[in-house]
N, C-alpha and C positions, 0 to 999 in steps of 0.2 A: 486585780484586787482593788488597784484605786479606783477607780468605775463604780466596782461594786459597794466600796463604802461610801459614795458621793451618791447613789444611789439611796441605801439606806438614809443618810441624812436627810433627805430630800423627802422621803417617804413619813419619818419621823416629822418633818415639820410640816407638811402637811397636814398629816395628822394633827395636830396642835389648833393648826390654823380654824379662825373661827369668824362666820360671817362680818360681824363689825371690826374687824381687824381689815378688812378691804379697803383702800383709796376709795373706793368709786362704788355704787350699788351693781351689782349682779345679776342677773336675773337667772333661772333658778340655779343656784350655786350649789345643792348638794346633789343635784344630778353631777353638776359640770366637776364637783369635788371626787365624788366617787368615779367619773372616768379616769381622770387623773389618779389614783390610788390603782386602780387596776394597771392603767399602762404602765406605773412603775414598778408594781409586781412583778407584771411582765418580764419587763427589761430585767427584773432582777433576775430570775430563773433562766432567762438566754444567757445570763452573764454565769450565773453556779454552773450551768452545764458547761460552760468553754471552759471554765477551771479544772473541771473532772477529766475534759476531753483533753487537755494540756498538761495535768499529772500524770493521766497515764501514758502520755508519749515520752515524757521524762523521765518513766518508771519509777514514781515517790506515789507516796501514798498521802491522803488527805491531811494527817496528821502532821507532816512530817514539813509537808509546804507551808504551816502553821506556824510550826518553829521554825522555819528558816525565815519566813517573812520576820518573825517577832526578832531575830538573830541582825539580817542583816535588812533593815529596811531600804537601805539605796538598792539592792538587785529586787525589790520589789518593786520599788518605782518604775527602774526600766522592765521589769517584766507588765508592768500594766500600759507603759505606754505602747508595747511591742501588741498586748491583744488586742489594745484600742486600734493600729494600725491592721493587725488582720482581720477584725471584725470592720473595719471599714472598705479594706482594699482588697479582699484576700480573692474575690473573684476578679478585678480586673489584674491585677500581677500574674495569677494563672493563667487567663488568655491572651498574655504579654509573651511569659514565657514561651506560651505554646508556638506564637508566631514568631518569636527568635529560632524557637526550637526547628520550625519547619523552612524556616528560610537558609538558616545554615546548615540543614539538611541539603537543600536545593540547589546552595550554591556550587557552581562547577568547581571553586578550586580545594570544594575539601572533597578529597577521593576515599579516603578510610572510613567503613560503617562496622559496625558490629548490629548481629542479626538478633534481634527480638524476640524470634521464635523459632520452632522449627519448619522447614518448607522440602514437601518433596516435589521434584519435578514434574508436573503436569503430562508435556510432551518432548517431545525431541526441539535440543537446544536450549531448553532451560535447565537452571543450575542446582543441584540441592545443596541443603546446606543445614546446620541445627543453631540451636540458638546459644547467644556466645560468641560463635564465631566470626572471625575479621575476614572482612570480605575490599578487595581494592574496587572503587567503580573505573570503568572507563569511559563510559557514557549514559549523562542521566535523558532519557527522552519523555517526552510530554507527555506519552499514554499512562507512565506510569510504571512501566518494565525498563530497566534500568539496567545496562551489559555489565558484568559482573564478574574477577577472577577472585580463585581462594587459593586460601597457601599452598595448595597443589601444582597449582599455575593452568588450572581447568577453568574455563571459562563460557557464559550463558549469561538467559536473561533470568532478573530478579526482579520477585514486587517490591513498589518502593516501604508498601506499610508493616512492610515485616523489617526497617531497618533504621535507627539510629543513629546519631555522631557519634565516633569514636573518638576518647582524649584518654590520655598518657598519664597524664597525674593522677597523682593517688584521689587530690580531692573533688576531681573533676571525674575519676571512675566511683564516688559515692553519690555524686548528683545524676549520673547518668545510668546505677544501678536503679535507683529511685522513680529514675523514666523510665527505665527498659519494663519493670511488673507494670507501669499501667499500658505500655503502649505494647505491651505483650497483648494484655485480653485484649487489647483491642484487635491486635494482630490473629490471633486464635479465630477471632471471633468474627474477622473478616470476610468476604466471598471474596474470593480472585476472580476477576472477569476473563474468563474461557477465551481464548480467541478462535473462533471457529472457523474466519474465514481463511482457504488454504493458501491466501499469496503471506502468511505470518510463517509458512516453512520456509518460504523461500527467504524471508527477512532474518531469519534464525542462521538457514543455510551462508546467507551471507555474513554474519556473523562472525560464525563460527568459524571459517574459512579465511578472516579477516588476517590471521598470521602469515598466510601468504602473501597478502599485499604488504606488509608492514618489514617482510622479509625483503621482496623485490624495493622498498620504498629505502630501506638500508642501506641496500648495494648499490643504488642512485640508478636503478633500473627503469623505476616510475616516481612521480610526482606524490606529495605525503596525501594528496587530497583523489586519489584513485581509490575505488573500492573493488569488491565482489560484483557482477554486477545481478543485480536485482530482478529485472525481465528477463534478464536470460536462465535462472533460478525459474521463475514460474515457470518459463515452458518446457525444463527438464521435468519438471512436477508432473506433466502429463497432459490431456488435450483438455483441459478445463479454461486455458487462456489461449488457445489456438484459433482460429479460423471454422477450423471445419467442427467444431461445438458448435458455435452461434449461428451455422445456418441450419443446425437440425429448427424442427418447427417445435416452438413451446404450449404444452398445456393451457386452457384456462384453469383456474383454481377448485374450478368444478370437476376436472380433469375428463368433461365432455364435450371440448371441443379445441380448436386449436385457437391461442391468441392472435399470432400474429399470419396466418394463412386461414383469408375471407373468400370462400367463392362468390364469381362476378357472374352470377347467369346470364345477364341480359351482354354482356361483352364477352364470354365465354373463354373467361382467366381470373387470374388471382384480382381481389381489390389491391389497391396503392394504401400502404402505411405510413401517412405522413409523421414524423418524428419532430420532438423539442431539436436535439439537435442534427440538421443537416447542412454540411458543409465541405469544401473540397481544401485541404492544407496540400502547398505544396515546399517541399524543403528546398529551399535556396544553394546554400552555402556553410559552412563550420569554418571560423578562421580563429589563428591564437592555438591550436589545439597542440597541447605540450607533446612532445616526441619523448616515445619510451628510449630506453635505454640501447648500446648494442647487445647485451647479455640476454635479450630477447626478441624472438621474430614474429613480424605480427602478420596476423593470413589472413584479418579482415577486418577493414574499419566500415560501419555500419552505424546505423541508428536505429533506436526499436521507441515506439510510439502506442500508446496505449492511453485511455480516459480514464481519471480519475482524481479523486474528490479528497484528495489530502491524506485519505485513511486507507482507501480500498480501490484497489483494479476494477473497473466496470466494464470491461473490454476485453478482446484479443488483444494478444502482442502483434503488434506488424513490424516486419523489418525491412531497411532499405540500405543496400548497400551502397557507401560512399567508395569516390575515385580520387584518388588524387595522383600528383604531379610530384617526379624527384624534384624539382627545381624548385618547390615552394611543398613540401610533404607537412606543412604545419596549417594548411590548405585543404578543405574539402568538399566536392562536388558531387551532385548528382545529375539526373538524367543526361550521359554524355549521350554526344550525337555516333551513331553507328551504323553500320551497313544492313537491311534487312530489318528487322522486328526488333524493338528495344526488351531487350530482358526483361519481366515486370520484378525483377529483383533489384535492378536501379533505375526504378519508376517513381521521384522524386511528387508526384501528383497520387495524392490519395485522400480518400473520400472519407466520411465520419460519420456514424449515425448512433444518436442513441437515444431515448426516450426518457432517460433517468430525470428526476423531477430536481434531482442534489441542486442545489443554489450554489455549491465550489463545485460542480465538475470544471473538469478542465483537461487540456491532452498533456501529461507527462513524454516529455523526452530525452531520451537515455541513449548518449554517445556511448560505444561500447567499443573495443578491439580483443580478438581473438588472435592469443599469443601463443607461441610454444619459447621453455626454454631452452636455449642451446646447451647449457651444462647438464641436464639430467631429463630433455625431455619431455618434462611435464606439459599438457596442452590447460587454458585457463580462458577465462573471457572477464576483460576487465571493464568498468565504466569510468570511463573518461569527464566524467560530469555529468548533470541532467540541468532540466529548467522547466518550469510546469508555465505553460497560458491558460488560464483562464477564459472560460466560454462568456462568461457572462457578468456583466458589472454588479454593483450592488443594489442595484433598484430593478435586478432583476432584467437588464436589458443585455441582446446580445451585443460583443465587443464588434467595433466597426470591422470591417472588411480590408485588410491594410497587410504592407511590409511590418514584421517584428524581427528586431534584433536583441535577442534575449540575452543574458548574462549567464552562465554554467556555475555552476554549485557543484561543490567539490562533498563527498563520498555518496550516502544513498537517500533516499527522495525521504525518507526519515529522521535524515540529521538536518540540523540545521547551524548557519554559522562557519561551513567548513569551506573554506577554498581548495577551488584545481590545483594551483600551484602556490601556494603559501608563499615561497621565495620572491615571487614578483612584488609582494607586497612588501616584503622583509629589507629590499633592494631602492624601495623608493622613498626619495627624498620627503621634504616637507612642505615645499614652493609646492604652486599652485600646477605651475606649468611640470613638474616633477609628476605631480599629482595626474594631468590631464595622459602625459605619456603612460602612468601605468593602468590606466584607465583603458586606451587602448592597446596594450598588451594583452589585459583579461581576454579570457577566448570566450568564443559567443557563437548563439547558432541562429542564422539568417531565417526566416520561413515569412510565408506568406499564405493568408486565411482569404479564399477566395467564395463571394456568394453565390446562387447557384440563379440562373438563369431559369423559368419554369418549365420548359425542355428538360432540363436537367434535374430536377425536381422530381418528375412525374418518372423518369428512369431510377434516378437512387431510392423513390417510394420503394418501388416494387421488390426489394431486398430486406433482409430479417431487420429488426429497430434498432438492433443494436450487432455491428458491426462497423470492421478497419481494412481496408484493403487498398490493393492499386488500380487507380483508373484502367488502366489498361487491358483487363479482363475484367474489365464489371459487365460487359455484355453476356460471358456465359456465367457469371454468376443467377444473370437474370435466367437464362433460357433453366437452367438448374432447375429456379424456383418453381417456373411455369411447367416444367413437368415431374417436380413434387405436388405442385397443386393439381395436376389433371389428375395424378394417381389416390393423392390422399383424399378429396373432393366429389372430383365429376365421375372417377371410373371405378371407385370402388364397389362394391355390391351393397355393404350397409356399412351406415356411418357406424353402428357395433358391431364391425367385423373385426377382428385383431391379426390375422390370418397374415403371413408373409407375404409381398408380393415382390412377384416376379420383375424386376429391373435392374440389369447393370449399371446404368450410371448412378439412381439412387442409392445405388450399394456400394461404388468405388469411389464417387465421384467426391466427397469430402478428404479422401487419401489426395487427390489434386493438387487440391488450394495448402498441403503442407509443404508440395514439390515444386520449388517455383520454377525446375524446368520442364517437368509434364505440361504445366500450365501453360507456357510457354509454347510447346507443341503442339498442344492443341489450339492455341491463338494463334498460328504459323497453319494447320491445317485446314482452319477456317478461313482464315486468310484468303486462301489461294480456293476454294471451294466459292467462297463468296462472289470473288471478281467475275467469274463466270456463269453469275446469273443475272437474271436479265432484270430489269428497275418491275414489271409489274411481280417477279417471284421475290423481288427484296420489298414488297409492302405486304405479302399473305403471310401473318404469325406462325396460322397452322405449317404451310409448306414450309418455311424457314426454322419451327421444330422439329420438324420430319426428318428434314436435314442435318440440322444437327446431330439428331439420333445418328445417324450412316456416318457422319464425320471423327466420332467419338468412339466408335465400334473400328474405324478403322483405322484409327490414329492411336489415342493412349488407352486401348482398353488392352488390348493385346501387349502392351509395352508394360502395363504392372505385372501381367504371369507370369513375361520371359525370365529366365533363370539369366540370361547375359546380361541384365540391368543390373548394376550394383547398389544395394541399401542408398538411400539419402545421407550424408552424412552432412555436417554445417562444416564451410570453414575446411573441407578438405580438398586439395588442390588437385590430385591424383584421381581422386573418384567424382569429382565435378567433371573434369575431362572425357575419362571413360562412362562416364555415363551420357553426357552429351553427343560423344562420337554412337552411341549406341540409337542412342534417340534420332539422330541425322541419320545415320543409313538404314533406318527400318522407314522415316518419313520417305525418303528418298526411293526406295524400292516400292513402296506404297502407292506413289503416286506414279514411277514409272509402272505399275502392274494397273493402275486404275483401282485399285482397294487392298487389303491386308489379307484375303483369301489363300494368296499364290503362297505368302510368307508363312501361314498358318498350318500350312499343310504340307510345306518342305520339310524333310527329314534332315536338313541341316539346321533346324530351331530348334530348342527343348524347352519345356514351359514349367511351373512348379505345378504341383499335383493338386489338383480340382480341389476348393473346396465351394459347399456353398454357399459363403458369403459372399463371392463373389457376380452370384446372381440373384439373391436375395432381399431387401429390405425391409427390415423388421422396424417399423417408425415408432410402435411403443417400448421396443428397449432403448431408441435413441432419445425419446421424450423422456424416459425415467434416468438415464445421466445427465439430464438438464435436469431433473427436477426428483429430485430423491428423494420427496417423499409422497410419488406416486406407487 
């Protein structure tokens, strides 16, 4: 109201005012006079409307603010000084607020939100909840979905924009009713971003399962910085992050023809796919690696090794089993040295290809151990840490060719901040030398990124762009390709034919690469087929596929229908054995019969009952679970 009547005065004297009344001459002055009389009209009526707008937030009426100004002039003063300050300021103290608002939102150590609106659960592992309701966080992460318990003690993931500060006072719950209606519509009125790719089940899965480890982490079983672990989640998910997915052949977009299988007519095979990334990692060592507890027995320490770019698996999982030593079990190795054929299960040498264009790819690696408890049981696979390298610098160049000794991160490749063993940090002093010991305490995993010689080059071409495996059967991974390309390419009758064809190893031969000891036997019956041919049959491609054919029909083709093989199971001690002992005495008689005929036809074998996928392959239903939406 002061404003407004210094206004008025102003308007009055102007009006008065009269050209020889000027200091100074003018030039034309009743234009410049009349702008002046409008801008302060102006101003006048922005000023009447903020009185209107500010009686009826006070709920008085015109009249009534009238007599109160004429009553008590001092609460008029400071009422005009207060609209002078929101007509000055009132947009930046709103976008002041809003970034207090959001930062003490964000900060970790306030855990209490109150929900904004209502939210139902999208998919498995999120949390619902209505609005109102106190929600405890447990962890806020970057995407935006935030782990969340409610008074139930049920716990999932949450959007962050559907959620609030919660405070206790009375007059801190009337500033915060005040936020909650605006940041309601906003929340209403939001899209949730869907996450549709499926490794966010297995991020869920670990989640939700995290009471287990927080259970074992209690009883001082495992370290506070152990989780669920992550890779081994996607590969229960199904073959979408396996091996034998990424060799099926993919569509082009046209879905009439194949991307990554080019016939060579003039060389009569597949072209080479030369890839962004090709390289050979091979795993070192793991040292530092905290020891669980005795309340649990662990039946396999491994590492599982996958590409990706911060947000998303671009890969298979590959795993490799570590060995270690009673005398140093805080110790982990691979490729030990052994009698005969090295397992390609601790084949510490493995190849990487992928064509992804991502500026962060990079290979994630995840220490894992598969436990059973000894009180109840339970079997679990836990991560030990992970540590992501990075392929490529910032200017877009690839990382030299070197020894890396990386540092472990303690829970899953989505938190951040969490250490493996909190306690080593907790325990150390303040000195520098204090410092440099717990330094090397931290456990770390050794590996080395190796280039690839153009030899070696022109071999890992000839496989899908994006695949993980072990050097040590990359040879028949090739020979695979080269007679999916003769059947998909050169020997079909038309390139629009869809028509099943007739081939067992296209039809088995991805069951293989999930068995690392079929795989194994069949690199053991090549093996020994191979030494006994002569240097001009080890240069003819064709005779050396031909070959293979005979070696693979008489080795593991027969060994998937026997009913004496028992299922694959990971991590079980019982049925790795008996199924190896099963695998040696059928190689064994195999090669003393001269082939698997004599064994096939004995009435002392029994085999599971025919079906025809086993001589079949259907290469467009394997292209449409690469690509759904052919």
């Amino acid at each position: 109201m002061q404003l407004k009547k210094l206004v008025d005065e102003n308007t009055n004297a102007l009006h008065n005012l009269k050209k020889s009344d000027e200091p100074a001459p003018v030039g034309n002055y009743d234009q410049r006079k009349e702008e002046e009389e409008k801008l302060l009209l102006k101003l006048s009526q922005q000023l009447q409307k903020l009185v209107l707008v500010l009686d009826q937030d006070n709920g008085t009426m015109n009249y009534a603010v009238g007599e109160e100004r004429q009553k008590d002039p001092q609460t008029e003063d400071e009422n005009g000084e207060e609209d002078e300050s929101e007509d000055e300021e009132s947009s930046d103290s709103e976008e002041t607020d809003d970034e207090e608002e959001d930062k003490l939102l964000d900060d970790p150590n306030v855990k209490e939100c109150i929900a904004v609106g209502n939210f139902n659960a999208q998919q498995e592992g999120d949390l619902t909840f209505t609005k109102g309701e106190v929600l405890l966080i447990h962890d806020k992460k970057a995407d935006g979905w935030w782990v969340a318990e409610n008074s139930k003690g049920e716990r999932g993931l949450v959007p962050r924009t559907y959620l609030a500060v919660h405070n206790d006072d009375v007059d801190s719950q009337e500033q915060s009713e005040e936020h909650i209606e605006v940041v309601d519509e906003t929340a209403d009125g939001t899209e949730i971003k869907k996450r549709t790719d499926s490794h966010w089940s297995a991020v869920r899965r670990a989640i939700a399962e995290n009471d287990t480890v927080e259970v074992l982490a209690t009883i001082g079983a495992v370290p506070a910085g152990f989780r669920q672990s992550t890779l081994s989640q996607l590969l229960e998910e199904g073959n979408q992050f396996r091996a034998s997915y990424f060799l099926q052949p993919e569509l082009t977009p046209s879905q009439l023809a194949f991307k990554d299988l080019v016939w060579n007519s003039d060389k009569n095979t597949i072209y080479p796919r030369p890839t962004r990334v090709s390289l050979i990692v091979t795993l070192c060592s793991c040292k530092m690696i905290p020891l669980p507890g005795v309340s649990i027995q662990v039946l396999s320490r491994h590492v599982r090794l996958c590409l990706f770019d911060g947000n998303r698996v671009l890969s298979n999982v590959h795993t490799v089993r570590a060995t270690w030593q009673p005398k140093n079990p805080q110790t982990w190795t691979f490729s030990p040295r052994v009698t005969g054929i090295l397992p390609s299960l601790l084949d510490g040498d493995c190849f990487v290809r992928s064509n992804s264009l991502s500026s962060d790819i990079g290979i994630l690696f995840e220490l894992g151990i598969t436990y059973i408890r000894n009180s109840t049981g339970d079997r679990g696979e836990l991560s030990c840490g992970w540590a992501f390298l990075k392929l490529f610098t910032s200017n877009g160049m690839p990382v030299p060719s070197k020894m890396y000794e990386l540092l472990l991160n303690g829970g899953t490749p989505y938190e951040r901040g969490v250490e493996v063993d909190p306690s080593i940090s907790r325990r150390a002093g303040s000195g520098v030398f204090h410092q440099f010991i717990t330094l090397k305490k931290q456990p770390v995993l050794v590996v080395k990124l190796r280039s690839l010689s153009a030899q070696s080059k022109d071999i890992l071409n000839l496989l899908p762009e994006t695949l993980i495996g072990s050097m040590c059967y990359i040879h028949l991974l090739i020979f695979y390709r080269q007679i999916l390309g003769d059947a998909l390419l050169k020997d079909r009758i038309s390139a629009q034919s869809t028509e099943l064809i007739c081939n067992p190893i296209l039809a088995t031969f991805p069951q293989l690469v999930d068995q690392p000891d079929l795989m194994d036997a069949l690199r053991s019956a090549w093996a020994d087929r191979e030494r006994t041919l002569k240097r001009s049959e080890k240069r003819d491609q064709e005779f050396l596929k031909s070959l293979f054919v005979l070696v693979y029909h008489d080795s593991v083709f027969p060994l998937l229908q026997s009913t004496f093989l028992p299922d694959y199971k990971w991590a079980e001690e019982e049925s790795e054995a008996s199924r190896w002992k099963v695998i040696a005495d059928f190689l064994e008689k195999s090669r003393e019969n001269d082939g698997a005929l004599q064994y096939l036809l004995s009435s002392e074998n029994t085999h599971k009952a025919f079906d025809i996928a086993e001589l079949s392959y259907d290469f467009l239903g394997e292209t449409r679970k690469n690509n759904p939406g052919v």
